[in-house]
N, CA, C and O atoms as a Maestro MAE file, in Angstrom:
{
 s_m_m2io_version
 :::
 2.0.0
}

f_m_ct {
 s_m_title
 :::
 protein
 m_atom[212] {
  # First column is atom index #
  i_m_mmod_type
  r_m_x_coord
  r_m_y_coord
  r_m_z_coord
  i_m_residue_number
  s_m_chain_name
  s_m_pdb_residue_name
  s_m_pdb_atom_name
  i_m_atomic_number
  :::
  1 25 0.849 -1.175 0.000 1 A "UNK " " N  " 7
  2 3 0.000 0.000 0.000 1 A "UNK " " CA " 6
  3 2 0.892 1.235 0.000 1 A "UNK " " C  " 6
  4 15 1.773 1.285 0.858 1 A "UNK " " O  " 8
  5 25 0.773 2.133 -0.778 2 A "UNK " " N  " 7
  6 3 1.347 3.950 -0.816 2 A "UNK " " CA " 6
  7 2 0.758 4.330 0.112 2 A "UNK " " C  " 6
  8 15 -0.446 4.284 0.362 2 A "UNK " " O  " 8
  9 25 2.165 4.994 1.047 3 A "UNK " " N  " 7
  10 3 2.006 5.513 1.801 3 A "UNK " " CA " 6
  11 2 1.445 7.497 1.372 3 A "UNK " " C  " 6
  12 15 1.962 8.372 0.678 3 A "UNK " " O  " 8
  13 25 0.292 7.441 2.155 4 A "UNK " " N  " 7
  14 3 -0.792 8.728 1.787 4 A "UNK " " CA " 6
  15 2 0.556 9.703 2.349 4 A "UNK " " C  " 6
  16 15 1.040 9.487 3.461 4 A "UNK " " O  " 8
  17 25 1.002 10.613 1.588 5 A "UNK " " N  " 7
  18 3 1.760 12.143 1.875 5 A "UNK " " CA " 6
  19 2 0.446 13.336 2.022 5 A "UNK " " C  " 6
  20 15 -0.566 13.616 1.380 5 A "UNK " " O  " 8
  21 25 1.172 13.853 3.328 6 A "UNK " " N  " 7
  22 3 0.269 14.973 3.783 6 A "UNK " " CA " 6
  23 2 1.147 16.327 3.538 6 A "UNK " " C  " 6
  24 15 2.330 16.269 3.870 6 A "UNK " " O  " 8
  25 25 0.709 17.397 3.046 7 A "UNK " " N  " 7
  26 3 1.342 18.838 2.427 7 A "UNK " " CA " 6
  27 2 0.513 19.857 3.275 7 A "UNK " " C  " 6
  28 15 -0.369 20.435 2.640 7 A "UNK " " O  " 8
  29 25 0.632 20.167 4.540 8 A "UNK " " N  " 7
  30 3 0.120 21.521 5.243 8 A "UNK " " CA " 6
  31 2 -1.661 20.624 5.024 8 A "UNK " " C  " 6
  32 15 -2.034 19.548 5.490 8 A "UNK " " O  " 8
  33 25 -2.443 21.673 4.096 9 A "UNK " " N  " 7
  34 3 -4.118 20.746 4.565 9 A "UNK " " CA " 6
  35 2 -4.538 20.518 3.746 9 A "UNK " " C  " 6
  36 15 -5.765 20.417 3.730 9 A "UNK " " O  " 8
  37 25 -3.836 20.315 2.663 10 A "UNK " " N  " 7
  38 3 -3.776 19.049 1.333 10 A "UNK " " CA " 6
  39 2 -3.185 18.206 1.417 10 A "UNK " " C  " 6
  40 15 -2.038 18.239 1.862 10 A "UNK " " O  " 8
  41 25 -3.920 16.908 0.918 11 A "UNK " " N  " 7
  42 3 -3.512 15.146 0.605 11 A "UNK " " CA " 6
  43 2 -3.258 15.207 -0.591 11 A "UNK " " C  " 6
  44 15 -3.631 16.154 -1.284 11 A "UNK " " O  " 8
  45 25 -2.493 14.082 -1.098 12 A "UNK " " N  " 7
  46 3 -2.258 13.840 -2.644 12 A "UNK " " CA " 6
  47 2 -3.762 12.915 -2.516 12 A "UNK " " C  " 6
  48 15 -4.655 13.359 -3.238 12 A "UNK " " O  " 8
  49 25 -4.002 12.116 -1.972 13 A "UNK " " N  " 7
  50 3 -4.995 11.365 -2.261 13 A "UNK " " CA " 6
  51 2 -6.436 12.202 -2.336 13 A "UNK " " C  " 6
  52 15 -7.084 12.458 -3.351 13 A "UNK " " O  " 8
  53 25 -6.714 12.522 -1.070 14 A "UNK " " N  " 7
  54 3 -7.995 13.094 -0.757 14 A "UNK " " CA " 6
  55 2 -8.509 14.589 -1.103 14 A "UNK " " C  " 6
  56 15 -9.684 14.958 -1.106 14 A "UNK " " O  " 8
  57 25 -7.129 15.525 -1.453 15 A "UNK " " N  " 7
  58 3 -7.366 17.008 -2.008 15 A "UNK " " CA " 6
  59 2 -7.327 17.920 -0.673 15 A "UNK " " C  " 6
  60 15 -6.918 19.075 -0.552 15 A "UNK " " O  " 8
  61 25 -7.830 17.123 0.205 16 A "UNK " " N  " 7
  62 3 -8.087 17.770 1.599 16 A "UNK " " CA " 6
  63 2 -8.602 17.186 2.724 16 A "UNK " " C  " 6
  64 15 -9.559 16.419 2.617 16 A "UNK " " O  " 8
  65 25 -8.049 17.465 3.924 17 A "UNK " " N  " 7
  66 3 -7.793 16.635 5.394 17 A "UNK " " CA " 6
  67 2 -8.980 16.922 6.035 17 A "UNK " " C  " 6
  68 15 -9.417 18.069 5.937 17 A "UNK " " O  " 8
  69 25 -9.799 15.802 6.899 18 A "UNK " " N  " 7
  70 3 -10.791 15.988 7.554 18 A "UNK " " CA " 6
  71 2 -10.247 17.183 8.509 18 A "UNK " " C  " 6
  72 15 -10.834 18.255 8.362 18 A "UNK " " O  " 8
  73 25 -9.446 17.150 9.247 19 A "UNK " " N  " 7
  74 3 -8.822 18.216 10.030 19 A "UNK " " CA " 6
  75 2 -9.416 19.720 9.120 19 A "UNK " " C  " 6
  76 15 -10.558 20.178 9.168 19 A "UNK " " O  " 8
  77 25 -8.628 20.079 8.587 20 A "UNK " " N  " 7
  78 3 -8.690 21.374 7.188 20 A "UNK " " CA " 6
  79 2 -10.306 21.532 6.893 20 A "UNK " " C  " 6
  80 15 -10.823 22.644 7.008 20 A "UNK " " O  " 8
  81 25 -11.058 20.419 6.522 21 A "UNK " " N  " 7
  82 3 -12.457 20.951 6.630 21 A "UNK " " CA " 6
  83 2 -13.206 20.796 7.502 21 A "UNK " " C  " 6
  84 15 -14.394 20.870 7.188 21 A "UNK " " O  " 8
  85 25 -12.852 20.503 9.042 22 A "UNK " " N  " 7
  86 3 -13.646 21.071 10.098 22 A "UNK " " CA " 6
  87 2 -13.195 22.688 10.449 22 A "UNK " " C  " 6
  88 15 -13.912 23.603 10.854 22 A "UNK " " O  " 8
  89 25 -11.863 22.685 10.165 23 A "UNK " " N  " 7
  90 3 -11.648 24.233 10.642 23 A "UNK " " CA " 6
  91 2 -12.080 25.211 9.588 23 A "UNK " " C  " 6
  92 15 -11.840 26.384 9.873 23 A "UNK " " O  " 8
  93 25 -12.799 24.940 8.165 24 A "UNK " " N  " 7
  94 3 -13.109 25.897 7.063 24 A "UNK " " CA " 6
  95 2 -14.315 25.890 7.411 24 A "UNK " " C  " 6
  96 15 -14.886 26.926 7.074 24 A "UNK " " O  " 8
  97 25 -15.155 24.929 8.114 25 A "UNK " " N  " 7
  98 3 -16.848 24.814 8.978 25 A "UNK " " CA " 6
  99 2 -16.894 25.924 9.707 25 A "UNK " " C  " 6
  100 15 -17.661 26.882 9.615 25 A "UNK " " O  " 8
  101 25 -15.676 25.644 10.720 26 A "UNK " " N  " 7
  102 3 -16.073 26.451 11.990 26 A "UNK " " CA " 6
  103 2 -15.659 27.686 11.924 26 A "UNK " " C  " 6
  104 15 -15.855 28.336 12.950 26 A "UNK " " O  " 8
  105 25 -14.924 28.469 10.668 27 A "UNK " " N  " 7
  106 3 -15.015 29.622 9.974 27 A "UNK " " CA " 6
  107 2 -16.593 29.860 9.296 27 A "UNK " " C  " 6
  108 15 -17.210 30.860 9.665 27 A "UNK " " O  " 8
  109 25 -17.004 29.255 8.652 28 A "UNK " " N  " 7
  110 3 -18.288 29.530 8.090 28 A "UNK " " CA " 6
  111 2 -19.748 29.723 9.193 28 A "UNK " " C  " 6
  112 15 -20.726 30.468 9.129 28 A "UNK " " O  " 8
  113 25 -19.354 28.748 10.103 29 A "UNK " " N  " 7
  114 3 -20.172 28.894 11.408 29 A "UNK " " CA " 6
  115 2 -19.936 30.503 12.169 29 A "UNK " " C  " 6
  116 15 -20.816 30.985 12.881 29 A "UNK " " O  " 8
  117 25 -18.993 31.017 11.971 30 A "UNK " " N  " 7
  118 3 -18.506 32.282 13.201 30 A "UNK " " CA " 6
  119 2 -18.528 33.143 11.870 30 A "UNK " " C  " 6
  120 15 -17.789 34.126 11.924 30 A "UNK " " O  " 8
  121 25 -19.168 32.985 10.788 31 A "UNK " " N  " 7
  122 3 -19.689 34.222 9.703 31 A "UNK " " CA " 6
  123 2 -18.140 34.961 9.238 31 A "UNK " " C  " 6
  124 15 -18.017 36.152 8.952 31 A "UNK " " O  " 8
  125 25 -17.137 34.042 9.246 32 A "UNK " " N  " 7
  126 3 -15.815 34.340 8.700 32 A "UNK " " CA " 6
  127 2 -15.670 34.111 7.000 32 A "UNK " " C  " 6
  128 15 -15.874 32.959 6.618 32 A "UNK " " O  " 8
  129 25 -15.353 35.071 6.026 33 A "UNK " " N  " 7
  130 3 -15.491 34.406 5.050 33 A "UNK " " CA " 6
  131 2 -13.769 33.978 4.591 33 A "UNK " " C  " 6
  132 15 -12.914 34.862 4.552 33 A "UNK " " O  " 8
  133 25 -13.449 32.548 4.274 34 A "UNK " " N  " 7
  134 3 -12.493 31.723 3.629 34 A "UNK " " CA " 6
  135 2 -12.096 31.922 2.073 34 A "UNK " " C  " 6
  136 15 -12.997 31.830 1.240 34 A "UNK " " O  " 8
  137 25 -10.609 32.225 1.608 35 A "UNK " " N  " 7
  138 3 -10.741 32.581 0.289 35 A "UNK " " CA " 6
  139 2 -9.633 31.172 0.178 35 A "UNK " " C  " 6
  140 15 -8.959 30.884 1.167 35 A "UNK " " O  " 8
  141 25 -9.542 30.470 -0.918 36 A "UNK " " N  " 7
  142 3 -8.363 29.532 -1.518 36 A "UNK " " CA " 6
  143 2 -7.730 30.511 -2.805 36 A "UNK " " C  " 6
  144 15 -8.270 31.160 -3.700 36 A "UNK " " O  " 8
  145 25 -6.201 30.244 -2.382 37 A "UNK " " N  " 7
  146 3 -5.649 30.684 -3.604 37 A "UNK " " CA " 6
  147 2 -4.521 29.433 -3.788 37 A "UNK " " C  " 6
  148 15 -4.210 28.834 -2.759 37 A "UNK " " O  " 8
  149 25 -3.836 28.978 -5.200 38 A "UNK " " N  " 7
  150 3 -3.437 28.419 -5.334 38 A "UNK " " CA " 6
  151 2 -2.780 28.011 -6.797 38 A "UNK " " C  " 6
  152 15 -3.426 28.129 -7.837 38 A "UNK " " O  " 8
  153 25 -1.543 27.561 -6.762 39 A "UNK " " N  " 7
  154 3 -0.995 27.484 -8.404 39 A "UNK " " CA " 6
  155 2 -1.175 26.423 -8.828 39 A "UNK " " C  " 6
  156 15 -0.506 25.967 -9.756 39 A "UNK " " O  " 8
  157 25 -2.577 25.485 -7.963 40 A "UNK " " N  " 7
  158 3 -2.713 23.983 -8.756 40 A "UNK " " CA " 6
  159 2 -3.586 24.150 -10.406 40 A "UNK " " C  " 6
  160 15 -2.956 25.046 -10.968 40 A "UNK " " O  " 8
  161 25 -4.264 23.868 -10.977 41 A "UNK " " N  " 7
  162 3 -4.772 23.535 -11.917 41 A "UNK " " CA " 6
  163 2 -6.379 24.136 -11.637 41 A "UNK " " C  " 6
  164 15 -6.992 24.061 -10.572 41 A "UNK " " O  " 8
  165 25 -6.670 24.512 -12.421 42 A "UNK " " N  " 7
  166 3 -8.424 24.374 -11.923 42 A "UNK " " CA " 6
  167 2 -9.105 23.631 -11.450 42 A "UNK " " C  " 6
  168 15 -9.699 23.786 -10.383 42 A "UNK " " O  " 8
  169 25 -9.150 22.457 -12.336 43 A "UNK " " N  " 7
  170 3 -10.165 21.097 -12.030 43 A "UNK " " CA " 6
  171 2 -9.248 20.495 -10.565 43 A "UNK " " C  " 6
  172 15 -9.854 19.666 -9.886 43 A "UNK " " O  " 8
  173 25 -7.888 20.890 -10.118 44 A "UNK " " N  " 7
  174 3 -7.524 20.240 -8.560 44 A "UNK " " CA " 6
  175 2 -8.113 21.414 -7.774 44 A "UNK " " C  " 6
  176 15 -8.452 21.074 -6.640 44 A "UNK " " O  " 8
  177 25 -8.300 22.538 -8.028 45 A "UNK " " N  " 7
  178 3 -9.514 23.283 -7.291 45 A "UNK " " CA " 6
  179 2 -10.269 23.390 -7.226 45 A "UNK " " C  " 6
  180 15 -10.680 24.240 -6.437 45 A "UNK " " O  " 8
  181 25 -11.219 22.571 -8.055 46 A "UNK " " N  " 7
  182 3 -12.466 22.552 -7.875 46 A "UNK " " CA " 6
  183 2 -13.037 21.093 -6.735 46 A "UNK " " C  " 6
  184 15 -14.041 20.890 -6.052 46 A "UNK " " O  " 8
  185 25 -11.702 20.289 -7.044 47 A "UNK " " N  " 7
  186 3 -12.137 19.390 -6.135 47 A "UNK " " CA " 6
  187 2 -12.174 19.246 -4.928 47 A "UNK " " C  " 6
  188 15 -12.779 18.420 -4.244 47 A "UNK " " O  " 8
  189 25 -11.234 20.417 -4.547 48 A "UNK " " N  " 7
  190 3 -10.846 21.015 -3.166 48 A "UNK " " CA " 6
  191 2 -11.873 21.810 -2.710 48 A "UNK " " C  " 6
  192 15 -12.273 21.938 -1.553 48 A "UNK " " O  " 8
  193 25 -12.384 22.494 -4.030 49 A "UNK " " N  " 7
  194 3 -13.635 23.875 -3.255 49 A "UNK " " CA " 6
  195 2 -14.933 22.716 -3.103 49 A "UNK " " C  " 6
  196 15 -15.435 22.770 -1.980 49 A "UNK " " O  " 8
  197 25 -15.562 21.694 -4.010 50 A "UNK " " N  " 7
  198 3 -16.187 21.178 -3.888 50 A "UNK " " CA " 6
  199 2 -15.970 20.214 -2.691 50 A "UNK " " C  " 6
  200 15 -16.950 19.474 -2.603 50 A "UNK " " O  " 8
  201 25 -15.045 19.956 -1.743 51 A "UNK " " N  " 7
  202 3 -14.791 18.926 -0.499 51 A "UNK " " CA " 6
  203 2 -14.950 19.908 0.357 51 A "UNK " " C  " 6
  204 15 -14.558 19.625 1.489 51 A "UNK " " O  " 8
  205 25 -15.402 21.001 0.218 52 A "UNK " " N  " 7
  206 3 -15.504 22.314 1.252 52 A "UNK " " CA " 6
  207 2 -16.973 22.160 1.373 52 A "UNK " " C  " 6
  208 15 -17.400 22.137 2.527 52 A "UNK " " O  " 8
  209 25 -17.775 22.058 0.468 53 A "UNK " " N  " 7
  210 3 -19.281 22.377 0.644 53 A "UNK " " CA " 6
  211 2 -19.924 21.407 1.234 53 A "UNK " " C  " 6
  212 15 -21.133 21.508 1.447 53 A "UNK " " O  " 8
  :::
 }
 m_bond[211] {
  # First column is bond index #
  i_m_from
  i_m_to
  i_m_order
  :::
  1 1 2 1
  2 2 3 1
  3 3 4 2
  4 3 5 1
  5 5 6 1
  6 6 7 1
  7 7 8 2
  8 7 9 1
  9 9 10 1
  10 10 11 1
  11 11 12 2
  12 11 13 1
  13 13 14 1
  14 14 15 1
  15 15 16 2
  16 15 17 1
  17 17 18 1
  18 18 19 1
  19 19 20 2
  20 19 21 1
  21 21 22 1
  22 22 23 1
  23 23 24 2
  24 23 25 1
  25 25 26 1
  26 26 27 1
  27 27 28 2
  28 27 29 1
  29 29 30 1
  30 30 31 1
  31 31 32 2
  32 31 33 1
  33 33 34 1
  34 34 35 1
  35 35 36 2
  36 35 37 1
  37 37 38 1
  38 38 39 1
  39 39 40 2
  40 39 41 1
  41 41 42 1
  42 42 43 1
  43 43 44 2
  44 43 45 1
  45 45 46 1
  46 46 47 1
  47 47 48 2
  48 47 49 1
  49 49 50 1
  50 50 51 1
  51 51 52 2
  52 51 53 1
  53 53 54 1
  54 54 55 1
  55 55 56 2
  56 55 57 1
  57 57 58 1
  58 58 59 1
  59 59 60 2
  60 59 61 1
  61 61 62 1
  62 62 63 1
  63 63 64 2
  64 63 65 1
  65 65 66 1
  66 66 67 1
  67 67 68 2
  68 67 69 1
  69 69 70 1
  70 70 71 1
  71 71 72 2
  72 71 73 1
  73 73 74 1
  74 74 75 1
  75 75 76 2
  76 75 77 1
  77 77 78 1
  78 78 79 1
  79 79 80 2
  80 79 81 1
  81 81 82 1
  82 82 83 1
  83 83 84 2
  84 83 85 1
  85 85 86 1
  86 86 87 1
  87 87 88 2
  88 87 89 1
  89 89 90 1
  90 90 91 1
  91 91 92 2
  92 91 93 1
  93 93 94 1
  94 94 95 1
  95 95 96 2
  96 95 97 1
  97 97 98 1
  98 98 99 1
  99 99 100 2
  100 99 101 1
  101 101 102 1
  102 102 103 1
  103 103 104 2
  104 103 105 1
  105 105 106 1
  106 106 107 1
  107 107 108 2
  108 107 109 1
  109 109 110 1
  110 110 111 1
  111 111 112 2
  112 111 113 1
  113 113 114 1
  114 114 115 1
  115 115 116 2
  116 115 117 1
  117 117 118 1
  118 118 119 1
  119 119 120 2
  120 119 121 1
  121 121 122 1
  122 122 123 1
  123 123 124 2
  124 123 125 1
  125 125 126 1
  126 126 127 1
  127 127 128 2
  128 127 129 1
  129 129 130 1
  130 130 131 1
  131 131 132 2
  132 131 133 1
  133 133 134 1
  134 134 135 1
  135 135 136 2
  136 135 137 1
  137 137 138 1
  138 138 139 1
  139 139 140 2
  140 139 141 1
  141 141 142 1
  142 142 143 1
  143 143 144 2
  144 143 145 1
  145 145 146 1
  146 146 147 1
  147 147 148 2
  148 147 149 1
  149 149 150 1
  150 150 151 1
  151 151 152 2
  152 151 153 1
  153 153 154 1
  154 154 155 1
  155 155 156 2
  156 155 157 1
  157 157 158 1
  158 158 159 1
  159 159 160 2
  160 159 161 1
  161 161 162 1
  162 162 163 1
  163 163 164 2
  164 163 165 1
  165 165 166 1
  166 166 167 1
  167 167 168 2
  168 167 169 1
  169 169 170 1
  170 170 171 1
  171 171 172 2
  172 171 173 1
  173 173 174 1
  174 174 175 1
  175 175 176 2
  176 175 177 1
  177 177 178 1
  178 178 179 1
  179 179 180 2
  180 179 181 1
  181 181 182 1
  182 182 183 1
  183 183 184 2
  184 183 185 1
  185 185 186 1
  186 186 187 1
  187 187 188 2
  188 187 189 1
  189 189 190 1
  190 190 191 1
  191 191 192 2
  192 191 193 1
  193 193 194 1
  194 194 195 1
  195 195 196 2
  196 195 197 1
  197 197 198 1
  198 198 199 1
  199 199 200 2
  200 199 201 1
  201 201 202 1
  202 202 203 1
  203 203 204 2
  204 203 205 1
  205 205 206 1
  206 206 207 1
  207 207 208 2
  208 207 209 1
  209 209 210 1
  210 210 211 1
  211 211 212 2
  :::
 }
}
């Protein structure tokens, strides 16, 4: 089995860490608004903004 590499609160596997989207919740809960910026690709941001909702 490949071992899963973790990068700050991106996975290569998953796009993004259960950790990373409880704390982008509990920003949205306390009426904080969250921006992503990033030099991945579009479609790897969309899969990231879509694991947010």
């Amino acid at each position: 089995m490949k071992e899963e590499r973790k990068f700050g609160a991106a996975s290569q596997r998953n796009g993004i860490t259960d950790r990373a989207r409880a704390a982008v919740c509990q920003l949205q809960d306390a009426g904080i608004l969250f921006a992503i910026t990033s030099g991945r690709p579009p479609l790897s941001m969309k899969m990231i903004i879509d694991a947010l909702k």
